[in-house]
N, C-alpha and C positions, 0 to 999 in steps of 0.2 A: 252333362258334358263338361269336359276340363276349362278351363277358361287360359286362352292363349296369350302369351306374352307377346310385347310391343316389341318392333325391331330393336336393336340398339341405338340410343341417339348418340349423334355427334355431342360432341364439348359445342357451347353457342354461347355468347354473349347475351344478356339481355336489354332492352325489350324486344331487339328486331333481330335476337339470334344471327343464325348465318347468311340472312337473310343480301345483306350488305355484301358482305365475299363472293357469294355466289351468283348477285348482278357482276360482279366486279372482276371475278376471275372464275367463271364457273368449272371449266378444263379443269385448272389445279386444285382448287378445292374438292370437286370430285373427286379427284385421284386419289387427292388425299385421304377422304372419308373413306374411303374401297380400300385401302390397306392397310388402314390404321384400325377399323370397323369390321372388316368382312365382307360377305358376298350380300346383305339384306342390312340399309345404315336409313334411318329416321336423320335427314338431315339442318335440321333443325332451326325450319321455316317458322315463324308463329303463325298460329290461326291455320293454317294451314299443313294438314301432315304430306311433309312430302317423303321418299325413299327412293334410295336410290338401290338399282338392281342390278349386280354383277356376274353371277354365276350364269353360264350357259345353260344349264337344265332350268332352272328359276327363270330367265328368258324366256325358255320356250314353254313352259307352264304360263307365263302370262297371254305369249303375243298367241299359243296356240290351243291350249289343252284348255286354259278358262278364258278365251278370247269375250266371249258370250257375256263375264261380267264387268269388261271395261268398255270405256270410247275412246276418242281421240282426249287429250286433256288441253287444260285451257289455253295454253301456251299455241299451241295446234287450232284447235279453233276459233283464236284470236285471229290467225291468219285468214279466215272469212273475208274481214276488211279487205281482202287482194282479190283473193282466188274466187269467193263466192260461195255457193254451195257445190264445189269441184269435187272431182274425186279425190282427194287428200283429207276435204274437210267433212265433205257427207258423212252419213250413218246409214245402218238398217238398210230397208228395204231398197232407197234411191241409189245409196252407194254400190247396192247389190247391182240393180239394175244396169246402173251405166257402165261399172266396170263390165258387164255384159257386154253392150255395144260397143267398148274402144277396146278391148280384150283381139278381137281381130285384127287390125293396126299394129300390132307387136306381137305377130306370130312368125314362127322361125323363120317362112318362107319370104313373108312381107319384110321384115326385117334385113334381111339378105339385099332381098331386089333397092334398098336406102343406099349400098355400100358405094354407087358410081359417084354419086351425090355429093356426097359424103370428101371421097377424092378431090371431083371435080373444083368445090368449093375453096378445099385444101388450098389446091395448086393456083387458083385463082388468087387467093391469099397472098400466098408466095409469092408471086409473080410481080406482087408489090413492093415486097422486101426487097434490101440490099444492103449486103458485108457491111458495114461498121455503121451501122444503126440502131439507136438506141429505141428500145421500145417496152408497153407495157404489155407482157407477155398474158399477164390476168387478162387488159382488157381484150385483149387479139385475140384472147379466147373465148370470150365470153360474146363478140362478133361472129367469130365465125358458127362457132355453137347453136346461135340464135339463128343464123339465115337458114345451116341445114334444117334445125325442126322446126323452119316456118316453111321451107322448101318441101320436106319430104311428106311434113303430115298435114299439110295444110295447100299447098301446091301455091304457096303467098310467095312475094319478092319482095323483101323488108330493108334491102339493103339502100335506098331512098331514106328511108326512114333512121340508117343507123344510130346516128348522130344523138336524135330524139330519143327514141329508145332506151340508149344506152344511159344518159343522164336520170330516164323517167328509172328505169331498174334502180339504177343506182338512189336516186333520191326514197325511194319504196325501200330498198335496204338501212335506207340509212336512219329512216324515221324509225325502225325496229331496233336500231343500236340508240338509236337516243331515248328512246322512251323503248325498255324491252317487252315484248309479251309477257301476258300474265295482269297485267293496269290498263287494258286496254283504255279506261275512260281518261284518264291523261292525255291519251291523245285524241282526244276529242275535244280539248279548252282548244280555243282559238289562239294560232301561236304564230310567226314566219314558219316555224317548223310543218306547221299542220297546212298554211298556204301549201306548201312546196310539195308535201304529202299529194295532197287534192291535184296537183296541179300533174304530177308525174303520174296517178292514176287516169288522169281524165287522157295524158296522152298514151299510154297504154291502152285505155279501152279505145279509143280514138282507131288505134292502127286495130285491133283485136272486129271493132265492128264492120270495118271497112271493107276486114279480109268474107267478113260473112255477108258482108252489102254485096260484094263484089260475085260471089259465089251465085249467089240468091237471084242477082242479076242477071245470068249469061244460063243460069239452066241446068247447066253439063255437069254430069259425074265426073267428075277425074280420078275416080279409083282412090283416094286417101280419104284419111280417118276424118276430114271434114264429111266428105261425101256421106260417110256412113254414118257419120251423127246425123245431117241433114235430111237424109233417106231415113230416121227413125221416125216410127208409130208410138203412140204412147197406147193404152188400153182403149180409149173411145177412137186411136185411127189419128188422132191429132198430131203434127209435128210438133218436135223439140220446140220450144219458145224462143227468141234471141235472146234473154236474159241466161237462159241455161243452156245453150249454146255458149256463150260469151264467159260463162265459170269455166266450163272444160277447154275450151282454147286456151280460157288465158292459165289454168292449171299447168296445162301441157306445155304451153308457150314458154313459160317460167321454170315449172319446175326441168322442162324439157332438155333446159342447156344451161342451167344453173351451175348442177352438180357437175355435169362434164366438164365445163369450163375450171370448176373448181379442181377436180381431178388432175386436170392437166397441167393446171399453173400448180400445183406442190410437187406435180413430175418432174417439170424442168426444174425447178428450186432444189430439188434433191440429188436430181443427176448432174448438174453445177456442181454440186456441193462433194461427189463422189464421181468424178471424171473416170475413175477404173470402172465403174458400171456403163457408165455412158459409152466407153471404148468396144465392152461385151456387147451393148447394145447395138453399135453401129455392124460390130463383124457379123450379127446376126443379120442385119438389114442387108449388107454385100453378102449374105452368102443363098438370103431366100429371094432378096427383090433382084440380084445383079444390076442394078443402079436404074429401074423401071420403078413406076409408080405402085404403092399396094394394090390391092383387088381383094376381093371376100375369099374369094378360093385360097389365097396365101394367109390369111389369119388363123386358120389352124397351126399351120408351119412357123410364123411369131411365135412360139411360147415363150422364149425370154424378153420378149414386147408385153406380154402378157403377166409376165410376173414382176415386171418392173411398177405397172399399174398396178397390179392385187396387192404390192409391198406399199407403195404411195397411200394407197386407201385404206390401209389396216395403219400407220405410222399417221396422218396427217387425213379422217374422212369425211369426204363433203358432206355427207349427212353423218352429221357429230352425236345427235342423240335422235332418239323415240321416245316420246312419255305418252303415260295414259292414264285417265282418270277410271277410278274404281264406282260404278252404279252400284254396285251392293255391296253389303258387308260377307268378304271374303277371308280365305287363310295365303298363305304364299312360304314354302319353306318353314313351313312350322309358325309363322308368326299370324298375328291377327291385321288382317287390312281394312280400316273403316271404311265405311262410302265416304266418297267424298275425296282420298287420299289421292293425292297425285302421285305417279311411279315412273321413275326417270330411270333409262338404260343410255347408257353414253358410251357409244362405240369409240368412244377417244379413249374412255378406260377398258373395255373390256379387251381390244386390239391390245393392249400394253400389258395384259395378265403374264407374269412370268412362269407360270403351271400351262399354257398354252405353248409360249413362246419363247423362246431361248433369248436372251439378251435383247429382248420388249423393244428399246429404245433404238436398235441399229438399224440403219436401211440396208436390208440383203435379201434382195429379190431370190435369191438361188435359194431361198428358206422354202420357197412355195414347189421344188423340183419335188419330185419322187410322189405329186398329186397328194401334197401337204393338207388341201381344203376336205379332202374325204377322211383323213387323218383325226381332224379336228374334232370335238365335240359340237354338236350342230348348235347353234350361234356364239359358239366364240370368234367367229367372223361373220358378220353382217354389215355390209357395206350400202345396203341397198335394204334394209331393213328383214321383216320376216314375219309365217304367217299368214293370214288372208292378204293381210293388205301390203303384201309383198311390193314391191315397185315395180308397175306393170312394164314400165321401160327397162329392166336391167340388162336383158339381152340386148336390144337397142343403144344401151349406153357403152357397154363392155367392147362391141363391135366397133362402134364412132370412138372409143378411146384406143384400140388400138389401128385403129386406121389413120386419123389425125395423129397421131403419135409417131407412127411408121413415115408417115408422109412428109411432116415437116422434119424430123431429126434426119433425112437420110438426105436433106436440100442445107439447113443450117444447122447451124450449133450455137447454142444460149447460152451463153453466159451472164451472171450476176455481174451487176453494174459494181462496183467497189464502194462499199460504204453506204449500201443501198440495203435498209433494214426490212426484211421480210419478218411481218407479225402476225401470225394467226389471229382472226377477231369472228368467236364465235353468234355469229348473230341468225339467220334463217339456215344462213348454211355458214360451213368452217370457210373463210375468205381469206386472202393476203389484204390486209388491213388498209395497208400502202401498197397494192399493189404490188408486181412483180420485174420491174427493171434491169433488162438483159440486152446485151450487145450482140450483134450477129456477124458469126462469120460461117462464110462457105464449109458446109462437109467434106473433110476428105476422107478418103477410105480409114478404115479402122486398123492399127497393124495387128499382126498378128498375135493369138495367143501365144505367152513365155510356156 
């Protein structure tokens, strides 16, 4: 047999190659390797090969056609320290299994019946706000985010707790920007950093066990995805344990309104930033809602609600990359993959391929009219990753982002604080670094189109 050539490597400095750049700015270094390199770049880790993957067929060759020779990689199941052995980090058989059981919980129908929730929440929100108030649009999202998926799939009331919570998230992210995955044992020296770590997971699991004390207590089915975990058997008839219980909560919990909140807050930062879309956006809102609150049955009739998000999350997406480690020695595109290789696909470059996408870098939601995503070659959008382990929420998430979306722009309008620096800071998910700082005023009607 022929013996296969090594991807292309990047140019790398030595001893620690690109090692340094790509803690440092992984986004653009990326980008840079992907069009300076090609669709398959060796980018030029020591000790460790890593590549990066840009072509949509080579995607889908990985995440689906040779799924069988990768896992998660280590950056992914670093994340264990959080999640546990969740659905994100499992493997093989387990991950088989539970994605079974919480598979139900995000079916079309279940999904649907979220959307009052969903509103309700909204406008309770709202109802706090008021015209020339300054606020963090991030963190406003990442509350409300949080209370619907502890509300809908877990039938918990977290908003007691917001306060906590939000600092414990935040402190949990912030130990992954300071010491990033991949060194997991770094964070393991005793540090203030690793206090604060310990101290934001303990309140985390804190509200996570309480919601399952509480359940466990009183009996009753309430029909959500707690229920249905807790009503599992295992082979000998056993229920779920609290330990694996307490992984998919807090999976769910986390990853549940992470990305949406993330989603939202680069929505308003870019309709700010383009007031002629946001003007489209509202005459849409006056012409399906008539100044009434959304409903599920109008989210079909949003589609410029909906392309406004598909545009946000292909320019700016909360889930930034997919990597996976290689268990054997494979091929990929003609080149030879060792075990062991780490393969990075980073939806922040392949969203920006200009052979996809006409002028990559522009926000123009109207790109996605004429049903653009069927157009596409299949993963040169994935927002939501792809494959088995597709994200069991995306219909869930797609639905709550255009509901929370409809609901508050059609009450206020956001605008960007002046001089208030909006940074992408790639850490578990794409975040506004500093937050998102907007002033609110009253909606008024949209005028008309010229």
């Amino acid at each position: 047999m022929p013996i296969l050539p090594s991807p292309p490597r990047a140019e790398a400095p030595r001893p620690l190659g690109n090692l340094p750049r790509l803690l440092r700015d992984p986004l653009g270094v990326c980008l840079e390797c992907a069009r300076r390199y090609g669709d398959i770049v060796d980018l030029g880790v020591p000790l460790s090969p890593t590549y990066l993957v840009s072509r949509p067929d080579l995607i889908e060759h990985l995440l689906v056609e040779d799924h069988r020779s990768y896992i998660k990689d280590r950056t992914t199941r670093d994340l264990s320290e959080i999640l546990g052995d969740g659905l994100v980090t499992s493997e093989g058989d387990r991950w088989r299994r539970m994605r079974r059981l919480v598979q139900p919980g995000f079916h079309r129908e279940r999904v649907a019946s979220y959307g009052a929730v969903m509103v309700e929440l909204t406008e309770r929100m709202l109802d706090a706000w008021a015209p020339g108030q300054e606020r963090d649009a991030h963190a406003d999202m990442m509350a409300l985010t949080r209370e619907i998926v502890a509300r809908v799939l877990f039938s918990a009331d977290v908003a007691s707790d917001a306060a906590q919570v939000s600092a414990a998230v935040q402190g949990v992210v912030q130990r992954f920007s300071d010491i990033p995955p991949g060194v997991p044992l770094l964070r393991q020296i005793p540090s203030p950093g690793k206090r604060r770590f310990d101290r934001a997971m303990q309140t985390l699991e804190g509200v996570i066990y309480r919601i399952i004390a509480g359940r466990r207590a009183s009996g009753r089915d309430a029909g959500d995805l707690l229920s249905m975990l807790m009503a599992a058997r295992d082979e000998a008839g056993a229920p779920l344990p609290d330990r694996q219980l307490r992984d998919e909560v807090m999976t769910l919990f986390l990853a549940g309104h992470e990305t949406t909140a993330a989603a939202l807050s680069w929505t308003w930062v870019l309709l700010a930033r383009h007031p002629e879309i946001r003007a489209r956006l509202l005459r849409e809102l006056d012409e399906v809602l008539g100044g009434r609150a959304p409903t599920v049955a109008d989210v079909p009739r949003l589609r410029f609600t909906e392309q406004v998000l598909l545009e946000s999350m292909r320019i700016l997406p909360p889930v930034w990359s997919i990597a996976r480690e290689a268990i054997v020695s494979t091929t990929l595109g003609g080149y030879a993959i060792p075990r062991g290789a780490q393969l990075w696909i980073l939806q922040y470059v392949v969203h920006r391929d200009p052979r996809y996408y006409e002028d990559p870098e522009a926000f123009r939601p109207e790109r996605w009219e004429g049903d653009l995503q069927r157009r596409l070659p299949r993963y040169a959008y994935l927002p939501f990753g792809g494959g088995p382990r597709v994200c069991i929420g995306n219909a869930f998430a797609m639905m709550e982002a255009v509901l929370l979306l409809a609901t508050i722009a059609r009450r206020y309008t956001l605008d960007l604080v002046p001089g208030h620096r909006v940074t992408p800071e790639p850490v578990i998910t794409l975040r506004p670094k500093h937050g998102v700082r907007v002033s609110l005023t009253r909606t008024r009607a949209a005028p008309p189109a010229d």
